[in-house]
LOZAVO-824638 format. One record per residue (C-alpha): residue in one letter; residue number from 1; x, y, z. Coordinates in nm, 3 decimals, padded with zeros to 5 digits. Layout:
// residues N
+------+-----+---------+---------+---------+
! type ! seq !       x !       y !       z !
+------+-----+---------+---------+---------+
!    A ! NUM !       X !       Y !       Z !
...
+------+-----+---------+---------+---------+
This chain:
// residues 346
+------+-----+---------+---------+---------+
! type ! seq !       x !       y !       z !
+------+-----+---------+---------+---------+
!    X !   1 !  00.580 !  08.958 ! -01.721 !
!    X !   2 !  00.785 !  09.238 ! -01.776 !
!    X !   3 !  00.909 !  09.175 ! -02.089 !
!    X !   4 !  00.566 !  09.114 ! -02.250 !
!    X !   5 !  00.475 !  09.483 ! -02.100 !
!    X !   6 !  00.790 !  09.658 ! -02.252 !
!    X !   7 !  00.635 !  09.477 ! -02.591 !
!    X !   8 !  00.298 !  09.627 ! -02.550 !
!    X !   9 !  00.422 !  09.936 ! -02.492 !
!    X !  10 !  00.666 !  09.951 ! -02.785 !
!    X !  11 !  00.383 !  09.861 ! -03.014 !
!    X !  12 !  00.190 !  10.092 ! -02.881 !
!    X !  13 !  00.461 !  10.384 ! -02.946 !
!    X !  14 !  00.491 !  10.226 ! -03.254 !
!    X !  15 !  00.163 !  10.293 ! -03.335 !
!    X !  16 !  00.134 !  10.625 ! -03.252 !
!    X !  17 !  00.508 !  10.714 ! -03.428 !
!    X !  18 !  00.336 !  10.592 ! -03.711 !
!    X !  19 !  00.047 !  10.814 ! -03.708 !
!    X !  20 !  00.284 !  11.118 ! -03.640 !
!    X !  21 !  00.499 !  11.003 ! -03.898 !
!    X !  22 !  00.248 !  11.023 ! -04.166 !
!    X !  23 !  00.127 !  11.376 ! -04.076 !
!    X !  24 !  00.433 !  11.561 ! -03.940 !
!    X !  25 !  00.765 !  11.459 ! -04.179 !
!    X !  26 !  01.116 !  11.305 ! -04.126 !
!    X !  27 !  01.221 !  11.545 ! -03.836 !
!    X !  28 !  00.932 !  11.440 ! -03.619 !
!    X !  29 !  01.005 !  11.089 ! -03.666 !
!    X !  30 !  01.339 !  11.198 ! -03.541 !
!    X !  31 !  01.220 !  11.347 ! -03.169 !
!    X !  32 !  00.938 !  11.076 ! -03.166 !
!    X !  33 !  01.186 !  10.780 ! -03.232 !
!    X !  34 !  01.382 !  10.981 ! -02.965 !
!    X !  35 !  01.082 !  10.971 ! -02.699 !
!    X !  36 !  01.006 !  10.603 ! -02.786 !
!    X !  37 !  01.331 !  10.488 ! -02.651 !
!    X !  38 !  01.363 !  10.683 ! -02.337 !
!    X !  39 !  01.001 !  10.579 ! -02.277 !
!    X !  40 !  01.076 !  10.246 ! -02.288 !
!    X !  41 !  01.383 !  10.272 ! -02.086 !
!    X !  42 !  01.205 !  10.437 ! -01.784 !
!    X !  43 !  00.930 !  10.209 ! -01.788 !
!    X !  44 !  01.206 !  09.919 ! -01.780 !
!    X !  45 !  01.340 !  10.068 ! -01.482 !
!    X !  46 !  01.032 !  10.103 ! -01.322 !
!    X !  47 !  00.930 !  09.794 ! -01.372 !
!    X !  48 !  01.245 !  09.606 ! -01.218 !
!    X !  49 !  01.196 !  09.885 ! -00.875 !
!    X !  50 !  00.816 !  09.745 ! -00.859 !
!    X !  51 !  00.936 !  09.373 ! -00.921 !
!    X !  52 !  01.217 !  09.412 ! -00.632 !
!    X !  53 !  00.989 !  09.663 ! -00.370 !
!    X !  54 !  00.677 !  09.382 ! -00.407 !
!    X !  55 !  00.770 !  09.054 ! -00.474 !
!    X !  56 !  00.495 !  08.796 ! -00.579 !
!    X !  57 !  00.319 !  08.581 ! -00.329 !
!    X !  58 !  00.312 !  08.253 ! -00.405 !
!    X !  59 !  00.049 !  07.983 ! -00.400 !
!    X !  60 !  00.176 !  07.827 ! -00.108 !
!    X !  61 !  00.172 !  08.157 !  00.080 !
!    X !  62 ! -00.201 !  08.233 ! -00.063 !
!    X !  63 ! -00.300 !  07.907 !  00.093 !
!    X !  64 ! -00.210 !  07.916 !  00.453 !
!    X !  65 ! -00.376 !  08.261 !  00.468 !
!    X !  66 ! -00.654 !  08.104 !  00.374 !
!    X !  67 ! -00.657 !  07.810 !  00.580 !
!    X !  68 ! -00.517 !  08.021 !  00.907 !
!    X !  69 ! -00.872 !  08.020 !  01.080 !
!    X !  70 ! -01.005 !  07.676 !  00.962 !
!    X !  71 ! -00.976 !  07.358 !  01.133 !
!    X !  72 ! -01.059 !  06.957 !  00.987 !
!    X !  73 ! -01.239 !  06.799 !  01.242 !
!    X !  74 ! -01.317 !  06.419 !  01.195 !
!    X !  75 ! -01.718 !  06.361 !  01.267 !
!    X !  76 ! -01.908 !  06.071 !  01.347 !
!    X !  77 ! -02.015 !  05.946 !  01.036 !
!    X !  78 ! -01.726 !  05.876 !  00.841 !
!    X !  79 ! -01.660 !  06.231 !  00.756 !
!    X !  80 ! -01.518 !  06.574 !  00.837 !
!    X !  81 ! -01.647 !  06.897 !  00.940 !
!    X !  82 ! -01.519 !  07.272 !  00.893 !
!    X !  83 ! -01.424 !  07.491 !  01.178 !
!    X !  84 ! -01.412 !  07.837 !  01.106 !
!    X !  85 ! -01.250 !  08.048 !  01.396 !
!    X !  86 ! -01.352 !  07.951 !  01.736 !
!    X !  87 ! -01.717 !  07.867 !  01.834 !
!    X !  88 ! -01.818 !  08.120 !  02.094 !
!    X !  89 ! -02.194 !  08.137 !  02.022 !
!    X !  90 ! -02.326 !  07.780 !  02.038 !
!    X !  91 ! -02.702 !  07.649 !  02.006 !
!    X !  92 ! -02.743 !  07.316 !  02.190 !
!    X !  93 ! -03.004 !  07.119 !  02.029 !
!    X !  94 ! -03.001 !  06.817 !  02.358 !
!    X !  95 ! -02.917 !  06.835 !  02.682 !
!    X !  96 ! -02.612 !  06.545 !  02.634 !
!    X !  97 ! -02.412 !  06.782 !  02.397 !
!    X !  98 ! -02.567 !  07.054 !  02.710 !
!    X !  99 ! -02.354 !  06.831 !  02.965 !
!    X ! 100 ! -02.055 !  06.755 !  02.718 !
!    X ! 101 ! -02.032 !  07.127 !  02.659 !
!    X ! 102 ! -02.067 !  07.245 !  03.017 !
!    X ! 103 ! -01.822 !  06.945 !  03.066 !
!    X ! 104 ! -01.561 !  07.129 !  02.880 !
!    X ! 105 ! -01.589 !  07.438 !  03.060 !
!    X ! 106 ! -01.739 !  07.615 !  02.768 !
!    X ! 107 ! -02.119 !  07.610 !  02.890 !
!    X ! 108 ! -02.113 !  08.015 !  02.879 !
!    X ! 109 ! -02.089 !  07.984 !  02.488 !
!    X ! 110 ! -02.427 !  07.862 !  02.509 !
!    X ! 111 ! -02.702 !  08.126 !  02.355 !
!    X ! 112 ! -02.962 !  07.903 !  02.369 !
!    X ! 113 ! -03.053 !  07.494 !  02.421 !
!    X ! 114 ! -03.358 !  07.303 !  02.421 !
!    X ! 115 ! -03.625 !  07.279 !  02.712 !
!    X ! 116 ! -03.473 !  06.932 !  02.820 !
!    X ! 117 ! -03.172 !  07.155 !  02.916 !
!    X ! 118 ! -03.282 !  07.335 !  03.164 !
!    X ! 119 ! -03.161 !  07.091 !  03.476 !
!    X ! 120 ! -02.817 !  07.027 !  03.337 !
!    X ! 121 ! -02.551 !  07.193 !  03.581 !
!    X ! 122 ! -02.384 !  07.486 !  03.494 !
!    X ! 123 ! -02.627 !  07.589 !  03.232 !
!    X ! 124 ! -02.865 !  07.955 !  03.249 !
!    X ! 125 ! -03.193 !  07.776 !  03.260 !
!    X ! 126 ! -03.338 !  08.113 !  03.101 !
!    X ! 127 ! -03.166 !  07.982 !  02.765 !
!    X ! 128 ! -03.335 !  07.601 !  02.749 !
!    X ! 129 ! -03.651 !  07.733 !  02.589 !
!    X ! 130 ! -03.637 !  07.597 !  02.210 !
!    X ! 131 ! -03.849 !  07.290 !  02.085 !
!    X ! 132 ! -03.633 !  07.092 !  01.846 !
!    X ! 133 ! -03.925 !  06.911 !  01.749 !
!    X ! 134 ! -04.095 !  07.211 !  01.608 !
!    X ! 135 ! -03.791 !  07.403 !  01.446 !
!    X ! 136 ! -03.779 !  07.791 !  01.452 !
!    X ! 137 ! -03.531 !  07.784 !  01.170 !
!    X ! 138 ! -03.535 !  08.182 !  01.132 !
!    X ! 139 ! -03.556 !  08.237 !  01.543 !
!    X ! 140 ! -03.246 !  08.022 !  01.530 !
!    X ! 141 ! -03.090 !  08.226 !  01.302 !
!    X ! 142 ! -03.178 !  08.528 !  01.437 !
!    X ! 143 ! -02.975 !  08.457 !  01.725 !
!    X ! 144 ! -02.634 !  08.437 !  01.489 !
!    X ! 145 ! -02.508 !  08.100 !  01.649 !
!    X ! 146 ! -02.156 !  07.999 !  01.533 !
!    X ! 147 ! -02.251 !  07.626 !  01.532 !
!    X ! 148 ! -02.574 !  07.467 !  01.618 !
!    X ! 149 ! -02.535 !  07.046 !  01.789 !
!    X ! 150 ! -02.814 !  06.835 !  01.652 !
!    X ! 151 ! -02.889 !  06.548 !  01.783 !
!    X ! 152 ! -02.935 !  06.288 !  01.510 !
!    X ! 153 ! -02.784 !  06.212 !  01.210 !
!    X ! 154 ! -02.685 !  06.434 !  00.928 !
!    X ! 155 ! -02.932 !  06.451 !  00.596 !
!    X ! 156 ! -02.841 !  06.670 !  00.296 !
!    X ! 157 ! -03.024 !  06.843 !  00.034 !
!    X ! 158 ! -03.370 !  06.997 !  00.060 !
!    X ! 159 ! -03.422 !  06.715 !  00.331 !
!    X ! 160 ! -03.225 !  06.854 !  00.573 !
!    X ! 161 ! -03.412 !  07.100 !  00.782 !
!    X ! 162 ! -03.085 !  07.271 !  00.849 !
!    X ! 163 ! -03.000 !  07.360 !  00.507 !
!    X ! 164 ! -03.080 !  07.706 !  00.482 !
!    X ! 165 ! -02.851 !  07.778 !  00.812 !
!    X ! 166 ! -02.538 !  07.606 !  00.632 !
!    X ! 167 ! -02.649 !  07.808 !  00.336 !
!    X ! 168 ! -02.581 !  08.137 !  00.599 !
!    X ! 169 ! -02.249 !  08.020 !  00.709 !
!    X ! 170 ! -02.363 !  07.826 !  01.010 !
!    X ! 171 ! -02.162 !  07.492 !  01.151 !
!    X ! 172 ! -02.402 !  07.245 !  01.215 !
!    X ! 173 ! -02.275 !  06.937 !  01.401 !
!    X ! 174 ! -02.439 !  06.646 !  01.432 !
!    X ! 175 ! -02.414 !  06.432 !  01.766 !
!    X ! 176 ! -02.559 !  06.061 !  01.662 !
!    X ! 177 ! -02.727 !  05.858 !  01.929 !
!    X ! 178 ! -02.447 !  05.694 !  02.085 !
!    X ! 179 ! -02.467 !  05.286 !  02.064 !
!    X ! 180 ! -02.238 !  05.188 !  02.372 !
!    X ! 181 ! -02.012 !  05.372 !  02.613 !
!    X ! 182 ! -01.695 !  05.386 !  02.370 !
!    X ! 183 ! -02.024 !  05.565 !  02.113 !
!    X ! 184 ! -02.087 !  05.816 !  02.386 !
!    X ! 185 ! -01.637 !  05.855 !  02.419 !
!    X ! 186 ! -01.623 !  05.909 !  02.091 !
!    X ! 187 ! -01.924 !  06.218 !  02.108 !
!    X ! 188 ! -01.701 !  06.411 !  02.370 !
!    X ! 189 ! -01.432 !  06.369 !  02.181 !
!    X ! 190 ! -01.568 !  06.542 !  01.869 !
!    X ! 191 ! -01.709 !  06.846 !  02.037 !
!    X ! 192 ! -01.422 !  06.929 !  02.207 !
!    X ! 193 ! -01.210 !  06.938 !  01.965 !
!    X ! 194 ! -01.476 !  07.128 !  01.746 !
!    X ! 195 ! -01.442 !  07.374 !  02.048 !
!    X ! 196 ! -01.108 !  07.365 !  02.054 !
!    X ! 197 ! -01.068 !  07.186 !  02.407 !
!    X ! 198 ! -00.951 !  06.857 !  02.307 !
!    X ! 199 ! -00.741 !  06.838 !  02.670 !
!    X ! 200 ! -01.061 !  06.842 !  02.877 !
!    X ! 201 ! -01.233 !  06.623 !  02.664 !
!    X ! 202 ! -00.917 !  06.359 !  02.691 !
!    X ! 203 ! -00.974 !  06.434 !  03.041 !
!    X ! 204 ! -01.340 !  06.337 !  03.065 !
!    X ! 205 ! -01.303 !  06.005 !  02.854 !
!    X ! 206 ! -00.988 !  05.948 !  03.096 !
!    X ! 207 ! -01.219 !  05.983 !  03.376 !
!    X ! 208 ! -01.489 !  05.741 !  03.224 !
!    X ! 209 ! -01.203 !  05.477 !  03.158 !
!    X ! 210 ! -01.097 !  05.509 !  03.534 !
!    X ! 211 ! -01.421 !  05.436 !  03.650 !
!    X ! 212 ! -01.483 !  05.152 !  03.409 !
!    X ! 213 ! -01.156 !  04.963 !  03.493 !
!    X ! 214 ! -01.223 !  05.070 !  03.877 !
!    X ! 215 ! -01.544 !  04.840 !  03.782 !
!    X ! 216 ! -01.484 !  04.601 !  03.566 !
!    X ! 217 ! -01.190 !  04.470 !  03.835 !
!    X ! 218 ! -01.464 !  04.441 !  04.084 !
!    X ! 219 ! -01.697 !  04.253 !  03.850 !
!    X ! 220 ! -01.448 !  03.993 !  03.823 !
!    X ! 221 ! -01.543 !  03.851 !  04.142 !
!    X ! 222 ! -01.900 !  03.759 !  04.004 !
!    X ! 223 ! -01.978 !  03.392 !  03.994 !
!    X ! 224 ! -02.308 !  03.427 !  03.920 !
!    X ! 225 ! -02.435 !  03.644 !  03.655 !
!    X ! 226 ! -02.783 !  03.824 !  03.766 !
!    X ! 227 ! -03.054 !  03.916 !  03.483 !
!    X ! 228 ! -03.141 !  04.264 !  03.469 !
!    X ! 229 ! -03.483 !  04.438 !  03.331 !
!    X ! 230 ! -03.425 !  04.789 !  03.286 !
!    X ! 231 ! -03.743 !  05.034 !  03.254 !
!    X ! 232 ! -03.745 !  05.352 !  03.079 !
!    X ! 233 ! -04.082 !  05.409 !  03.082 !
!    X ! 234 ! -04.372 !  05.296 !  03.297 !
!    X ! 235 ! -04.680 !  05.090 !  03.230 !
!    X ! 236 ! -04.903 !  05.080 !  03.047 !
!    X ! 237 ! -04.627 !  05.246 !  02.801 !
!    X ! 238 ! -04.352 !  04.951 !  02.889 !
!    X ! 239 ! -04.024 !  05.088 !  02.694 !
!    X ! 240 ! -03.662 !  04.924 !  02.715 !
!    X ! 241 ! -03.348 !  04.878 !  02.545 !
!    X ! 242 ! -03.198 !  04.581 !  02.411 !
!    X ! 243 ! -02.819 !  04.540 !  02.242 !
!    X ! 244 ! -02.689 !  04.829 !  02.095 !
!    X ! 245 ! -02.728 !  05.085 !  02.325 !
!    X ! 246 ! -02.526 !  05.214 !  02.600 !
!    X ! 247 ! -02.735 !  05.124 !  02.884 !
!    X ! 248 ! -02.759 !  04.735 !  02.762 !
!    X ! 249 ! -02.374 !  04.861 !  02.759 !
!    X ! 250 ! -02.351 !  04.973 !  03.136 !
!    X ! 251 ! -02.527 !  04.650 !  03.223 !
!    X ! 252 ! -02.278 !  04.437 !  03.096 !
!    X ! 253 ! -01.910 !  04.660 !  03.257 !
!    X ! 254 ! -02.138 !  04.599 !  03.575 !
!    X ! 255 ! -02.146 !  04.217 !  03.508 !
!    X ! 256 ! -02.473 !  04.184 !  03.438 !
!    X ! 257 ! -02.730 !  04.069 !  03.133 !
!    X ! 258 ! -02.965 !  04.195 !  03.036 !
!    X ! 259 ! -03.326 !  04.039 !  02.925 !
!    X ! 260 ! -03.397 !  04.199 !  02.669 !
!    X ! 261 ! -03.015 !  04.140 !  02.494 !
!    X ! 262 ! -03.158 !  03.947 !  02.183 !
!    X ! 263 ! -03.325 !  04.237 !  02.091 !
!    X ! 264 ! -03.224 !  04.525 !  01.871 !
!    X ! 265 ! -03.225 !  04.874 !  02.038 !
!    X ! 266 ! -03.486 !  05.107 !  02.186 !
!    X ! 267 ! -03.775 !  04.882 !  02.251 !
!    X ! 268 ! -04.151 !  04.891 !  02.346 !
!    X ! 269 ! -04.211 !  04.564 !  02.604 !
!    X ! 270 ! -04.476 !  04.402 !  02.713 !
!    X ! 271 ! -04.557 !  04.275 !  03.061 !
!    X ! 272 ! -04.575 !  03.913 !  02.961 !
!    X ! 273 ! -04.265 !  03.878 !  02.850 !
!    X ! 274 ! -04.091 !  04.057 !  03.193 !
!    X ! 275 ! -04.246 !  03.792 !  03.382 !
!    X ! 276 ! -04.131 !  03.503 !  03.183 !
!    X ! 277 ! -03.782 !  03.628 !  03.189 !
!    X ! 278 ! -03.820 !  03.614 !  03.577 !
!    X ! 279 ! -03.522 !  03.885 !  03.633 !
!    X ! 280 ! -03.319 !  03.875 !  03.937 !
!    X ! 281 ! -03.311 !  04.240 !  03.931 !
!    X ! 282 ! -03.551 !  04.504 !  03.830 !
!    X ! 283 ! -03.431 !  04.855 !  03.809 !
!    X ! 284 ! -03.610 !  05.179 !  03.640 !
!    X ! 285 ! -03.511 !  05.519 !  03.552 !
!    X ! 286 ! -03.857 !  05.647 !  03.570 !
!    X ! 287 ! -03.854 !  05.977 !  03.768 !
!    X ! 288 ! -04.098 !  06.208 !  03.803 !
!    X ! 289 ! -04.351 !  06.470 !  04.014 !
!    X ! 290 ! -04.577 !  06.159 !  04.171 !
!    X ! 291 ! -04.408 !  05.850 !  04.091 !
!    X ! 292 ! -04.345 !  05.584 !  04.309 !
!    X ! 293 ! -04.157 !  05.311 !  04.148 !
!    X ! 294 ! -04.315 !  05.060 !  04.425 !
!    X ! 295 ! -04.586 !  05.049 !  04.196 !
!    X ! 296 ! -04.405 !  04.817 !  03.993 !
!    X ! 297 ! -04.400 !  04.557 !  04.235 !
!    X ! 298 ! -04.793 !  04.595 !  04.267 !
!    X ! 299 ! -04.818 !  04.517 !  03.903 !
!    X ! 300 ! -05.080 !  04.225 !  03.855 !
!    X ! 301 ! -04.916 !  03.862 !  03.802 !
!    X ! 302 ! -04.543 !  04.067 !  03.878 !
!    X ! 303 ! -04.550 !  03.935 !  04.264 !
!    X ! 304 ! -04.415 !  03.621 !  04.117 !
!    X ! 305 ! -04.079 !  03.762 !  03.973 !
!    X ! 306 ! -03.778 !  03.654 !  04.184 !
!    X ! 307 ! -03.652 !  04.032 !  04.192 !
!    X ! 308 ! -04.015 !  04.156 !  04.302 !
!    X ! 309 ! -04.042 !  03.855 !  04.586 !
!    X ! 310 ! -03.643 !  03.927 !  04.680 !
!    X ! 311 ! -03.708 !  04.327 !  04.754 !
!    X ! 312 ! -03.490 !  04.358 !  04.433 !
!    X ! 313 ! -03.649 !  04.644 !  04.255 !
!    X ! 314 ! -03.426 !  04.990 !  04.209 !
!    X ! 315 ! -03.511 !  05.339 !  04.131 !
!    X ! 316 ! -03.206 !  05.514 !  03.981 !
!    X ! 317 ! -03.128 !  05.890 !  03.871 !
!    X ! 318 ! -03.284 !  05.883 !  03.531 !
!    X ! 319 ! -03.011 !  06.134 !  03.362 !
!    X ! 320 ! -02.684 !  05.989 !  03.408 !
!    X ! 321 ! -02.815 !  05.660 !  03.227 !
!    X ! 322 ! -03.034 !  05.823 !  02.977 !
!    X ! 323 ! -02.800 !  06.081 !  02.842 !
!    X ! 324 ! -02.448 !  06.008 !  02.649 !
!    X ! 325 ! -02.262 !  06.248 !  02.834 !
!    X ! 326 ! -01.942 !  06.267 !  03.067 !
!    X ! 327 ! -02.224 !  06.207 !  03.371 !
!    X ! 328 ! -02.261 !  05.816 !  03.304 !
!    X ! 329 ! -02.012 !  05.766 !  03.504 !
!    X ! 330 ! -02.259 !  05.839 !  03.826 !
!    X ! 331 ! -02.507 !  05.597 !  03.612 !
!    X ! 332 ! -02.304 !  05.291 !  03.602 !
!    X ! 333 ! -02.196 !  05.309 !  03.955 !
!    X ! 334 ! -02.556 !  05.376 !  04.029 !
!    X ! 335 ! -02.662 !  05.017 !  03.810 !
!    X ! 336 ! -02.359 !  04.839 !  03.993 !
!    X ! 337 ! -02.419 !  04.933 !  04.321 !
!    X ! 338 ! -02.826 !  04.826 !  04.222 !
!    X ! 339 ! -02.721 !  04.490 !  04.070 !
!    X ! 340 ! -02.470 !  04.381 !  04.294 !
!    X ! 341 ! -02.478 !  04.586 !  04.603 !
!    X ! 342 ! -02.256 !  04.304 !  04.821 !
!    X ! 343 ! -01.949 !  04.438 !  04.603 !
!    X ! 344 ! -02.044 !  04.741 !  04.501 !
!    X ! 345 ! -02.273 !  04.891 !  04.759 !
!    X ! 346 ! -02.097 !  05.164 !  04.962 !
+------+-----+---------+---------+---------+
């Protein structure tokens, strides 16, 4: 580099000794050819003080400046997401990534979270006031989050409804309904090391594994298999879930099965096919202002079942088995000590 600007700067001189030359005579060519040279020896030695006082930063060195504040963390589709900085002003978008991030001991970062939020421990129920199902895309942004949890799966393009906060810099992190209690690990596990507390959430999923070994030792005492219907929602809107998801999941650490196993999913039910699966156990999550779950064992042609003639019909805290947080641990010692209250039962 500093040869080529020693060469510009000759030719330059050159050009203008030229010029002189051919106005001025043979004793200004003299002084100029004079100049030329100590020109070109100062700028020589400037140029070697510059090159030793500031020596050039290299690519390598370029990069890790760059990369400094930015993290790689693995998702939950196959993929990765950037972390810039740390993630101090968070937007829940369901109360599970609520409870994961209260979890952590990070539930102050939260500037806002839907209405389903508002009961979940540890949270400022003044915040849980957003409607995911009607977005507010500019209120959102507005409020300058640092990362936004959706949960769902991620779209891209003009599809995604989220677009135009990624366009403004925003993380958006998608939570995907989790399929079975290793699903629901592996949720906790990506936010906390998205905010940056990958120790508590190893010690949440630690937790979850205690209690699951604590139960699945127990369950080995079960001879008998009992047959489990699970409500999520009451009649005349019957609604279940079959394989797949983490409650049929819960069902089976506890020992049982569940009769609705050969099907795929969330499900809607009828009341036909309850009473020809004749559970031994019937247990809802239904829970609210009014309801009494004894209704279910007034239901018409239902005084047949063996768990409604047994007095086998359970009411259980609808959160910690509804939401794939940290807090299903209280769920599946709820469904144990339901299904199988001679081992379980306190």
């Amino acid at each position: 580099m500093k040869a080529r600007k020693l060469t510009a700067l000759i030719i330059a001189m050159a050009a203008a000794l030229t010029a002189v030359s051919c106005s001025s005579g043979n004793s200004s060519v003299t002084d100029t050819t004079i100049s030329v040279t100590e020109a070109a020896s100062q700028t020589e030695t400037e140029a070697e003080t510059t090159t030793e006082a500031a020596p050039e930063t290299t690519t390598e060195e370029t990069a890790e400046e760059v990369t400094d504040d930015t993290r790689l963390v693995n998702d939950l589709e196959g993929g990765t997401v950037e972390i810039k900085g740390e993630l101090n002003a968070i937007i829940s978008g369901a109360p599970a990534a609520t409870e994961i991030l209260t979890g952590l001991g990070v539930g102050d970062r939260i500037i806002a979270a839907d209405m389903y939020s508002a009961d979940v421990e540890g949270i400022d129920p003044s915040v849980c006031t957003l409607d995911f199902y009607n977005l507010d895309i500019e209120y959102i942004a507005s409020l300058e989050p640092d990362a936004v949890i959706i949960d769902g799966i991620s779209m891209t393009g003009a599809d995604d409804p989220y677009h135009t906060l990624k366009e403004a810099g925003v993380t958006v992190l998608y939570l995907p309904s989790a399929a079975s209690v290793d699903g629901l690990k592996d949720g906790i596990r990506f936010i906390s090391e998205c905010v940056d507390k990958a120790d508590k959430g190893a010690e949440l999923i630690a937790d979850i594994d205690s209690c699951i070994s604590e139960i699945t030792e127990k369950a080995a005492a079960i001879t008998e298999k009992k047959s489990v219907y699970f409500e999520i929602s009451a009649a005349p809107y019957l609604y279940t879930c079959g394989n797949n998801t983490f409650i049929n999941d819960i069902l089976n650490i506890v020992g049982a099965e569940n009769i609705y196993a050969n099907e795929e999913g969330w499900l809607s039910n009828s009341e036909e096919t309850v009473i020809a699966a004749d559970p031994d156990v019937i247990i809802t999550s239904v829970k609210y202002d009014g309801y009494d779950f004894n209704e279910i064992s007034a239901r018409p042609g239902w005084e047949n079942i063996s768990a409604v003639k047994n007095g086998c019909v359970y009411q259980v805290e609808p959160n910690p088995v509804s939401r794939p947080s940290q807090n299903v641990v209280k769920g599946i010692r709820e469904v144990a000590a339901a299904v199988y209250p001679e081992i379980f039962g306190e």
